[in-house]
C-alpha positions in Angstrom: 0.0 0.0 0.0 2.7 2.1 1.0 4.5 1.7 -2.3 1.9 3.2 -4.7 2.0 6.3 -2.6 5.6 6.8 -2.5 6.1 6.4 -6.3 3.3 9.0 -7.1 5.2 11.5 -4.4 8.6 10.9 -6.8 6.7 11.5 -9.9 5.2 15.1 -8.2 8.8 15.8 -7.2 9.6 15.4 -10.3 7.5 17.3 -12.3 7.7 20.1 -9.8 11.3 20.4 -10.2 11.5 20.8 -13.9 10.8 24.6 -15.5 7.5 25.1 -16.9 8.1 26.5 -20.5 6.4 30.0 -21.5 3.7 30.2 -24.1 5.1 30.9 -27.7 3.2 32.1 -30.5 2.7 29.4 -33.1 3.5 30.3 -37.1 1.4 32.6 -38.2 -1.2 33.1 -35.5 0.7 36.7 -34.2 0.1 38.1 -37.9 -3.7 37.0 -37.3 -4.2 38.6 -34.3 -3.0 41.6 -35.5 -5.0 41.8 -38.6 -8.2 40.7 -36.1 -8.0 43.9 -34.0 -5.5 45.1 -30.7 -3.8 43.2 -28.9 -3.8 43.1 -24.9 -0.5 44.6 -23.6 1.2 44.2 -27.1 2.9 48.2 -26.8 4.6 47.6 -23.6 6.2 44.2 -25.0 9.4 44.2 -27.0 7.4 43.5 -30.0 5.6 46.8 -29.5 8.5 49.2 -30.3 10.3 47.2 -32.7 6.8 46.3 -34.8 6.0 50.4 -34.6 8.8 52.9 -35.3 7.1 55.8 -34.7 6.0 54.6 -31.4 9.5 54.3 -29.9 10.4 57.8 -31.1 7.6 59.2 -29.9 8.4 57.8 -26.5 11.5 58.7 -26.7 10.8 62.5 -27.7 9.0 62.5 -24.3 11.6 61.3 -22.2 13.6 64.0 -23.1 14.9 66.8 -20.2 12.4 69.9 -20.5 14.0 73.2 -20.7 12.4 75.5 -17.5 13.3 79.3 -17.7 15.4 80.2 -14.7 13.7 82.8 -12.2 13.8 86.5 -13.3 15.6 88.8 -11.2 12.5 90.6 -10.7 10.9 87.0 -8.9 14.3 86.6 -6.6 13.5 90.5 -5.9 10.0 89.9 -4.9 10.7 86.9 -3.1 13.5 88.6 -0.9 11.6 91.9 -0.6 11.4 93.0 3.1 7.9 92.7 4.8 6.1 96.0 5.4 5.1 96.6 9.1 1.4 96.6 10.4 0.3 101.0 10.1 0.2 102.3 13.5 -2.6 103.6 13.3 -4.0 99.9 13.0 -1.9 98.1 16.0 -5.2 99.5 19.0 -7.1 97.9 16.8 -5.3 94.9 16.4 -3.8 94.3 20.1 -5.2 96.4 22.6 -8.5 94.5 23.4 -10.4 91.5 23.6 -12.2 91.9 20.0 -15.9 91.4 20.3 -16.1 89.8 16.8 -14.5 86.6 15.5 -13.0 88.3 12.3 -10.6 91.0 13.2 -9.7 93.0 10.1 -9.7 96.8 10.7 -7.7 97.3 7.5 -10.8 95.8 5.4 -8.6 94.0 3.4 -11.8 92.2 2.9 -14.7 93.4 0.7 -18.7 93.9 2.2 -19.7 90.4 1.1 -16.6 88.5 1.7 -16.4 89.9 5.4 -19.9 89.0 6.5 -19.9 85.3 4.7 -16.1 84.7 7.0 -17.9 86.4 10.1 -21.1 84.5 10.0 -19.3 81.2 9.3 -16.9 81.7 12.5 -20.2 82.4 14.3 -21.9 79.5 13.3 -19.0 77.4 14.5 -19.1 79.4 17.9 -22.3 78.3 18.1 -21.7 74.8 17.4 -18.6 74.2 19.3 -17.2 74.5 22.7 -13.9 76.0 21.6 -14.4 80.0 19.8 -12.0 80.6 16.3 -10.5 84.3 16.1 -8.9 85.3 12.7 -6.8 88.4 12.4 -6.4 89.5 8.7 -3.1 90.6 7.8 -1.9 92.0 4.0 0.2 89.6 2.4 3.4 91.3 2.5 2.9 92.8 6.1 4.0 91.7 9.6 2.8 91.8 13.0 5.4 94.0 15.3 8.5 92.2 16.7 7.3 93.0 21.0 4.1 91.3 19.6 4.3 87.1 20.4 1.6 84.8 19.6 1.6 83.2 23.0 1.8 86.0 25.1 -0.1 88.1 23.3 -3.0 84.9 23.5 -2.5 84.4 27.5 -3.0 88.4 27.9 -6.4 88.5 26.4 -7.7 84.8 26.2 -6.8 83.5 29.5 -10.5 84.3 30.9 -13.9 83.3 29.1 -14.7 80.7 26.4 -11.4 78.3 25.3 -10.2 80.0 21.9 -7.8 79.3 19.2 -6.3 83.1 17.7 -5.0 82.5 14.1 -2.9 85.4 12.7 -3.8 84.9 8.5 -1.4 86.6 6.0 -4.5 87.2 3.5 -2.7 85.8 0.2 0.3 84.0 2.0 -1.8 81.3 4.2 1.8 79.6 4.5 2.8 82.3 7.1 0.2 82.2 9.3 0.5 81.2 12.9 -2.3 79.8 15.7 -2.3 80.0 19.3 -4.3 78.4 21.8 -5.9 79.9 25.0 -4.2 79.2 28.4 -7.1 76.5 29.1 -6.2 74.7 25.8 -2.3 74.8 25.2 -1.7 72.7 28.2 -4.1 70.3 26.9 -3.7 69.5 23.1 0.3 68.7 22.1 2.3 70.4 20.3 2.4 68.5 17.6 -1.7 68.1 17.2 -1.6 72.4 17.2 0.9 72.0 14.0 -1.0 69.0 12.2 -4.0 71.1 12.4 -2.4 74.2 10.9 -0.5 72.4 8.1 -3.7 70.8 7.5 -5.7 73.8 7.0 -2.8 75.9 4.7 -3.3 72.7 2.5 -6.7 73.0 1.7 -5.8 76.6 0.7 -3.8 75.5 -2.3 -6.5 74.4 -3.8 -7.9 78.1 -4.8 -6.4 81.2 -6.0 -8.8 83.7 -4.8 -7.2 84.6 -1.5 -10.9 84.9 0.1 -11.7 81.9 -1.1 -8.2 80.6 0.4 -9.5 82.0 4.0 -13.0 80.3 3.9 -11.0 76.8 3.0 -8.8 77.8 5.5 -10.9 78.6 8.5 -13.6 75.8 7.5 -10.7 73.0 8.4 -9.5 74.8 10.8 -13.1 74.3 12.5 -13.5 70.7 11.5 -9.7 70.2 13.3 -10.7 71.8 16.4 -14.0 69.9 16.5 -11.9 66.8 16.8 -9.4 68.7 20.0 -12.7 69.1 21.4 -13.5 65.6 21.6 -10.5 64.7 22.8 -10.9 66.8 25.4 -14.3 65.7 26.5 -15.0 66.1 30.4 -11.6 67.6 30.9 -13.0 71.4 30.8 -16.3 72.8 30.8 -16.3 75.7 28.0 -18.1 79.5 29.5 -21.0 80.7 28.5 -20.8 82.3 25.3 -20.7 86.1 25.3 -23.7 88.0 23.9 -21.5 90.3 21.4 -20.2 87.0 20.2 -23.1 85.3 19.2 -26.2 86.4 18.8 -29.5 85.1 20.2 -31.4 82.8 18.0 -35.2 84.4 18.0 -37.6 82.3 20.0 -40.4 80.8 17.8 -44.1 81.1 18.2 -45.3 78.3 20.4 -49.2 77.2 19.5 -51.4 76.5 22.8 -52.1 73.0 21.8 -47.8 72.8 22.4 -48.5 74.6 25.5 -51.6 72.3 27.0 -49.6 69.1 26.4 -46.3 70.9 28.0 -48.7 71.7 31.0 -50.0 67.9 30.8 -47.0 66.3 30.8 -45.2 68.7 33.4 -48.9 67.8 35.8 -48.2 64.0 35.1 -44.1 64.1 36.1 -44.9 65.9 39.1 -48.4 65.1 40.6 -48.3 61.2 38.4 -47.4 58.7 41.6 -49.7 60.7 44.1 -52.5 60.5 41.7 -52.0 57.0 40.6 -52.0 56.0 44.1 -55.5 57.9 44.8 -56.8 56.2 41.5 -55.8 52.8 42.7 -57.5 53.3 46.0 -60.7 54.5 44.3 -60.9 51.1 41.7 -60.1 48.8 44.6 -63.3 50.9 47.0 -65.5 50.6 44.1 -64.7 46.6 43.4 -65.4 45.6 46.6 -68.8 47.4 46.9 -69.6 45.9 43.9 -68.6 42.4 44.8 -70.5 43.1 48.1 -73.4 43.9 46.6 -73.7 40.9 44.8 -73.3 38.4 47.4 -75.8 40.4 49.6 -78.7 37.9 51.3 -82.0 39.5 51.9 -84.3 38.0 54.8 -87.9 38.3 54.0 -90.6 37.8 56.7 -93.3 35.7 56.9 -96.4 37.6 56.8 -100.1 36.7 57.0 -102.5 36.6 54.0 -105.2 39.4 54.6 -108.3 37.8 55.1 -110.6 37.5 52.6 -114.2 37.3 53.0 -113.9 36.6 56.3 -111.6 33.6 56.1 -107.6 33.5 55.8 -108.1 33.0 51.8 -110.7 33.1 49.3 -112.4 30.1 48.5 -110.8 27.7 46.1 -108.0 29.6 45.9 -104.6 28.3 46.9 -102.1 30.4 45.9 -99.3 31.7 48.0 -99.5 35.1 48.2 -95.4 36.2 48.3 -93.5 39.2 48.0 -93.5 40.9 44.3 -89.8 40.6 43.4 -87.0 38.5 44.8 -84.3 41.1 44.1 -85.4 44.1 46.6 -85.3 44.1 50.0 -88.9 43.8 52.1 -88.5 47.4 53.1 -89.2 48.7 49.4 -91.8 46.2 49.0 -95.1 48.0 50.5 -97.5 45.7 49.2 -97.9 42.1 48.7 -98.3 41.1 45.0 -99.9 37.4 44.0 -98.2 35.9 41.8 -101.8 34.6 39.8 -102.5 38.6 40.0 -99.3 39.4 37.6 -99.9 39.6 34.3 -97.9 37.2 31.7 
């Protein structure tokens, strides 16, 4: 038995150890294909290039180096051009106070339109998130004063109220922008998370070339990143109460008094629901038992004497019982005696 077995495992061995041989066209039958229509991967194949001339030179053509101009002295000019200071008259403005609005731009570097879509945007997400987004809009060739840090300037003015991110935006040059955190958050959220979140939202700005449109990208990841800083930071700090400058009330709507009777209801039920059930309960069991009582009730009637009639205790030939008129009342409500040959069918 054991024989049979062990010849067919040297026979595998065999087979196995030998090289499979490739397919090979046979006479003739590449020239068909050909003339039948394309071929499956025949241009990346050695056959391709050498069957097709033109092919290989074309490739080659685009293999070739391509010539870039050099930079114009008037780019490596603008690129090293100093940055122009932040006008005085600009820096109160700027630094002084808490701003009451999440866009700070006194310069109105912004237009009418673009300024109110970017302010009511940052309040949405004020009103939507736990953590507030300030943007200060800088030109694109401008810079904020040297005595003026990031961090300090942040702990000055943010350490009280509602967690904040500041983000100092070069309108046009999203790549120099900075973000700092309030006092409440930059303990929390690594450094590390801070820059991930900023080098995420300057990429989204490459995507457009309008620089207003590079802000709204900008600011709209910038929310979505500090959505995610919020949950990770669930439980570890309750947010303020949001200022009334900052956001503004939402406008109540009319409430109908059908909204308002089943408000009332249900606030009657929560509060007055066990007492009254309980009375309830009381009343149902009272009123089975009188009911069952009543029911099982035995009424005693008396015996009473026939009145006489003509002068003897019953008329003669007559020999019915003369009894009380119903079974089911008591003898006090039955007055007078009934017959039961005087009822009628």
């Amino acid at each position: 038995m054991k024989l049979p077995l062990l010849l067919l495992a040297v026979f595998t061995g065999s087979l196995l150890a030998e090289e499979m041989p490739l397919p090979r066209w046979l006479d003739g039958e590449r020239e068909q294909a050909i003339k039948d229509g394309w071929i499956a991967g025949d241009q990346i194949l050695n056959h391709g290039l050498a069957a097709d001339p033109e092919l290989e030179m074309s490739l080659l053509d685009s293999l070739k180096p391509v010539d870039v101009a050099p930079p114009t002295p008037e780019d490596l000019a603008e690129s090293d051009a100093p940055l122009d200071p932040v006008p005085n008259e600009f820096l109160d403005a700027y630094f002084e106070n808490r701003p009451t609005q999440f866009l700070i731009d006194p310069q109105g570097l912004l237009n009418a339109d673009e300024s109110a879509s970017q302010l009511g945007f940052l309040k949405y997400h004020a009103g939507d998130s736990a953590i507030d987004l300030f943007v200060y809009v800088f030109g694109k060739i401008q810079e904020i004063p040297s005595e003026v840090r990031s961090e300090e300037f942040v702990e000055r003015l943010f350490s009280t109220g509602r967690p904040a991110a500041v983000v100092f935006y070069y309108l046009g040059d999203p790549q120099r922008s900075e973000m700092a955190l309030s006092p409440e958050l930059s303990g929390k959220i690594a450094l590390p998370e801070q820059r991930r979140a900023m080098e995420s939202s300057v990429l989204k700005t490459m995507a457009k070339d309008d620089p207003a449109a590079q802000l709204k990208a900008f600011t709209m990841q910038m929310s979505i990143r500090l959505y995610w800083m919020e949950r990770t930071l669930e439980g570890n700090f309750t947010p303020a109460t949001p200022a009334v400058a900052e956001v503004s009330p939402v406008p109540e709507k009319p409430v109908s008094a059908r909204v308002v009777l089943e408000e009332n209801v249900v606030k009657f039920l929560k509060d007055w629901g066990p007492v009254a059930g309980c009375v309830l309960f009381v009343a149902i069991g009272v009123l089975v038992l009188a009911i069952h009582w009543r029911r099982r009730a035995q009424f005693v009637f008396a015996d009473l004497d026939a009145e006489p009639r003509l002068g003897a205790s019953h008329a003669a030939g007559v020999g019915a019982v003369i009894s009380f008129a119903s079974a089911n009342l008591p003898p006090a409500r039955q007055r007078d005696q009934m017959p039961d040959y005087l009822r009628r069918a």
